[in-house]
Structures are given as C-alpha cells and as structure tokens.
C-alpha positions as CSV (number, residue, x, y, z in Angstrom):
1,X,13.0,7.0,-15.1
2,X,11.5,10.1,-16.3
3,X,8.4,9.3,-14.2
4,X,8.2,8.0,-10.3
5,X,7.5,4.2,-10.5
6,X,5.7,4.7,-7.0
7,X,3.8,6.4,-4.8
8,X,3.3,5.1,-1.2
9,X,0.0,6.1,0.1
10,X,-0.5,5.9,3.7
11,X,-3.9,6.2,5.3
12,X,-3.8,7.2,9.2
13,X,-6.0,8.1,12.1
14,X,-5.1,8.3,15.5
15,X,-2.4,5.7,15.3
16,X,-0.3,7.5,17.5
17,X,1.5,4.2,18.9
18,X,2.1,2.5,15.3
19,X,2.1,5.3,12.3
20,X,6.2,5.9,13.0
21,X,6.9,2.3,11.7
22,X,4.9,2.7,9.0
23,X,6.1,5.5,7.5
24,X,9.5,4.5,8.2
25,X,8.6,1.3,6.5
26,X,8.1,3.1,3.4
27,X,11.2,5.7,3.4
28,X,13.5,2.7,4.1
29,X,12.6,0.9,0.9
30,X,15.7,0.7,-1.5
31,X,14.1,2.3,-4.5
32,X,15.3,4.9,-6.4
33,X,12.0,6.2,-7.7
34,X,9.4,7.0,-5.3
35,X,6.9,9.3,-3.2
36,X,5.6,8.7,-0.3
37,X,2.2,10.6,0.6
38,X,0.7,10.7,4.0
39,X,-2.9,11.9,4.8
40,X,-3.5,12.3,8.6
41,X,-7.5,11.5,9.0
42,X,-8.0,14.3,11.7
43,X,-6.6,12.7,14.3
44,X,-7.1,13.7,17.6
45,X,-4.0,11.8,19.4
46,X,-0.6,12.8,19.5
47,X,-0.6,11.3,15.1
48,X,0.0,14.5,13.7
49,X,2.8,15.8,15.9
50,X,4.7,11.9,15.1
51,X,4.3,12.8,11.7
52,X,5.4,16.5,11.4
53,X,9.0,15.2,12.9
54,X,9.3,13.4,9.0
55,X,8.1,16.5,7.2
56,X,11.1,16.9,5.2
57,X,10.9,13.4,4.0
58,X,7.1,13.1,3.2
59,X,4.3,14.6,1.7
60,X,1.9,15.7,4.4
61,X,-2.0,16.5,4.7
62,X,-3.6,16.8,7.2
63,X,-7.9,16.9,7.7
64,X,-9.3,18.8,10.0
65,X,-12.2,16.5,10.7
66,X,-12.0,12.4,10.4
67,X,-13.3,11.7,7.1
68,X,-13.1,7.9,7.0
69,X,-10.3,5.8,5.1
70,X,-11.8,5.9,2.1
71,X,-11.5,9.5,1.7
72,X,-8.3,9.7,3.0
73,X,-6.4,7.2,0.9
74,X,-8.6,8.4,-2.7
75,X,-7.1,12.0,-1.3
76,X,-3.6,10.8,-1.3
77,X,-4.3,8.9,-4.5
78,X,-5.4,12.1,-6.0
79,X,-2.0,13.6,-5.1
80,X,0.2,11.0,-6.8
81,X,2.6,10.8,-9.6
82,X,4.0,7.7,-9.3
83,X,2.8,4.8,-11.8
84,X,1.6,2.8,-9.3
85,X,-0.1,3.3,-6.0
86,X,1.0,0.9,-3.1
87,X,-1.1,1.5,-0.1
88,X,-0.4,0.9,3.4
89,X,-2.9,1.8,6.5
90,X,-1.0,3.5,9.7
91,X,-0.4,0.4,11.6
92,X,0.7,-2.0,8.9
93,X,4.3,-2.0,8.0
94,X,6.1,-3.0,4.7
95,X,8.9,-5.4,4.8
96,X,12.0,-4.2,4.1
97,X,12.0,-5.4,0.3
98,X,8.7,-4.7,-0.6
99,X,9.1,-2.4,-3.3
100,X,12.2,-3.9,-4.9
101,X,9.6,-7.5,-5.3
102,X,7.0,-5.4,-6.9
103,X,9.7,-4.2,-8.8
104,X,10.5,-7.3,-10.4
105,X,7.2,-8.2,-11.1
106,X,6.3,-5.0,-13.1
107,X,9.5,-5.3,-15.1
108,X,9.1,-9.2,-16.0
109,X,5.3,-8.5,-16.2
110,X,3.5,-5.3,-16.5
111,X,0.9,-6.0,-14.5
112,X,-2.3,-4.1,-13.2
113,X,-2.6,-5.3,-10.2
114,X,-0.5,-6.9,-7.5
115,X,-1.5,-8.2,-4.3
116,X,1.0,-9.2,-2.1
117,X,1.5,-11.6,0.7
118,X,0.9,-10.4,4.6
119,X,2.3,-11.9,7.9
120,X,0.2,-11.3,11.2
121,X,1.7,-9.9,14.1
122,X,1.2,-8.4,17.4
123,X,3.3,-6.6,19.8
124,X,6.1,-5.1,18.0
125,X,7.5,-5.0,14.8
126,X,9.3,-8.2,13.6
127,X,12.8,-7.7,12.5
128,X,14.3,-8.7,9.2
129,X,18.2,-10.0,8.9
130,X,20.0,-9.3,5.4
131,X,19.6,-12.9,4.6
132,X,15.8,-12.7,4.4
133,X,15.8,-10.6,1.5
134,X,14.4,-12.8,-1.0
135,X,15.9,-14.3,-3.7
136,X,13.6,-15.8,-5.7
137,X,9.4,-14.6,-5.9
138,X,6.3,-17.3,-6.6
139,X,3.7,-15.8,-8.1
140,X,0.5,-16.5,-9.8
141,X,-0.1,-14.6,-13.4
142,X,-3.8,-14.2,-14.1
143,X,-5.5,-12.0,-17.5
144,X,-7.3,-10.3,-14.7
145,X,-8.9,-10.7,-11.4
146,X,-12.4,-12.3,-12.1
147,X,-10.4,-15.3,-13.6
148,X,-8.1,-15.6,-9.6
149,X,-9.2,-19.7,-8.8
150,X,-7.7,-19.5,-5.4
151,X,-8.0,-17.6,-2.0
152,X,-6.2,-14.5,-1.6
153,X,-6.6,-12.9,1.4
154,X,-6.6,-9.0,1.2
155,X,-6.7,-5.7,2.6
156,X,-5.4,-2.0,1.5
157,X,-1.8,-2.5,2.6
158,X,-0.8,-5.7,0.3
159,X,-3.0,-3.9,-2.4
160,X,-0.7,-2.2,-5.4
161,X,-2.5,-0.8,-8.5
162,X,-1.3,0.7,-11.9
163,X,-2.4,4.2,-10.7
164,X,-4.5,5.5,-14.6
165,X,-6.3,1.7,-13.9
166,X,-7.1,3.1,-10.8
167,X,-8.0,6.4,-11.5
168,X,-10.5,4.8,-14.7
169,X,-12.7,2.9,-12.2
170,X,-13.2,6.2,-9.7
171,X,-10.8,5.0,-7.2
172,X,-12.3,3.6,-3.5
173,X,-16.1,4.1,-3.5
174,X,-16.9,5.8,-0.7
175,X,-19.7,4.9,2.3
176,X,-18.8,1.1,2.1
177,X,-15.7,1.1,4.5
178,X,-15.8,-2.8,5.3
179,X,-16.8,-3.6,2.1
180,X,-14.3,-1.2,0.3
181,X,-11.3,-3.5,-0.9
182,X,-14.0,-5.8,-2.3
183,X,-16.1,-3.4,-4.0
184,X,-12.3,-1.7,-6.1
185,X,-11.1,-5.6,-6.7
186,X,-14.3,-6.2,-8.5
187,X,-14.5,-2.4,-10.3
188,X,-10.7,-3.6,-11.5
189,X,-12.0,-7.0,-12.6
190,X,-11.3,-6.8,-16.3
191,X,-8.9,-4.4,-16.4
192,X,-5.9,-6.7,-16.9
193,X,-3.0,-8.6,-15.9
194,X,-3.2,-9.3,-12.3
195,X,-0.6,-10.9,-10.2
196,X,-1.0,-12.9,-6.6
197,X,2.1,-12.9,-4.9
198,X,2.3,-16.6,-2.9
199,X,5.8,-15.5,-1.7
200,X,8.0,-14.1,-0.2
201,X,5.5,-12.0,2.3
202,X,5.9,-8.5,1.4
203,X,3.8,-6.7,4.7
204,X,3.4,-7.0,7.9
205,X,-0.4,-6.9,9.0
206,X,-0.8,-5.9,12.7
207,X,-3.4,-7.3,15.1
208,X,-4.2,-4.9,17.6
C-alpha cells in the first residue's frame, strides 16, 4: 500500500494507571500499515513520563495545558496519514484483532464509517487466547447513518472514519464534550456507506 490504511488516534489525560494498555493495544495490532498518534491532554500525573518510555514506537504530543478531548483527538486527527482514523480514549483498550476486522470490512465494503462492538470491563484488562480470534464478522450494511434502524451504542473508541469524510464535516466540534460523538455521527449522516459491527466485539470499554 502506497498509503497507511490507518491511523490510531489516542486521546489521553491523566490516565496514568490505564494509558500503557492502550497504547499497547494499538502497537500489538497485526497490521502491516499503520500509525499510531498519541496526544497527551496536559496531564499532570505521572501520563507523560508512561508515554515517553514508547517514544520510538509512537508519535508523541504533548499540550502544555488540558485542552479537553475534543481538541486533543481533532489535533491527532490533523496529524494523520492514514486512510482511516480509529480512535481510542486512554483507558479503553482494542482487542487484539481489531484492526485486521476493520480490515475486512473496508476491503469487502469500502465503507465510511464503522462502528464497532465494545465489551465493559473493570479491574484489569481481559485476556484474549489465539482461539478467540474471530473467524467469521456479522455486520449490518447501511447507505449511511440516518437510515441505522437499530441501537448502536457508541463512544470515540469503537468509532472508525474514512479520514477526507472526516476531515469534510470539520472533524469533532468543539465545546460540546458529552454531546460530541453525537453531534460528528449526525455531521457524517449522508456521507455514505456505514457499517455496525454486531460481532465479534472489537474494544474493550473500561468502567472506572
């Protein structure tokens, strides 16, 4: 590929505790093309010192004043090369075959948006054997969002976007933090071929 399928965003502020799985999360996916991007939100916990020990792996900034979500993730968006943005906050965690699922679905599809399954957890981490990788995806195809006839429940880290789509509807919106994934799903409403993943689960969503 002449051009980075992906780019990992991941959002963080003092997350001291849970930002190493994350990003971990994202260098341990088996795909050949990817970037991973991480924007430190001017933490003031021991985040940024966790994150400088992967420096050689990652792509680092670093605020020096919180800024909010928003900002940080439409930062790391602005950063990207990859043809789709998959976002992940600092304590969420991407299963192990994540990328290779979205993957399939872009190849067999071309979609613009994917949003993919979560699991809830607490405490630490769940592990994943070899024989969970999945073998087989359900999915629902829709022409775009505003036509989706079923609950999905969402949040940045299941969230993957064809990153020009993204860019064309100005990204995150800013000031509207617990508002925000609903406010870019409807900006992205029409813009095409959106896919609901039913399974396999493709991130873990902690509760903390």
């Amino acid at each position: 590929m002449s051009e980075l399928r992906f780019s990992i965003v991941i959002a963080c502020y003092n997350q001291e505790g849970f930002v190493r799985a994350a990003v971990e999360s994202a260098l341990s996916q088996e795909h050949p093309s990817k970037e991973i991007i991480v924007v430190d939100d001017g933490s003031s916990d021991g985040t940024p010192e966790v994150l400088d020990s992967f420096i050689d792996s990652i792509r680092l900034v670093k605020f020096a004043k919180n800024q909010g979500a928003i900002a940080a993730r439409n930062h790391g968006s602005s950063l990207a090369s990859g043809e789709y943005l998959v976002f992940l906050d600092g304590d969420d965690v991407l299963m192990p075959w994540a990328l290779q699922v979205y993957e399939r679905l872009i190849a067999a599809e071309n979609p613009k948006i994917i949003l993919g399954r979560r699991f809830y957890f607490q405490g630490e981490v769940p592990r994943a054997a070899a024989e969970d990788v999945p073998s087989k995806i359900d999915f629902v195809n829709y022409a775009c969002w505003f036509q989706k006839d079923r609950t999905v429940r969402f949040g940045a880290s299941n969230f993957v976007a064809h990153r020009k789509t993204f860019y064309d509807v100005g990204g995150w919106s800013p000031g509207i933090f617990h508002l925000d994934m609903t406010d870019l799903l409807l900006k992205l409403g029409l813009s095409g071929t959106t896919l609901v993943i039913l399974a396999p689960k493709t991130v873990w969503y902690r509760i903390h």
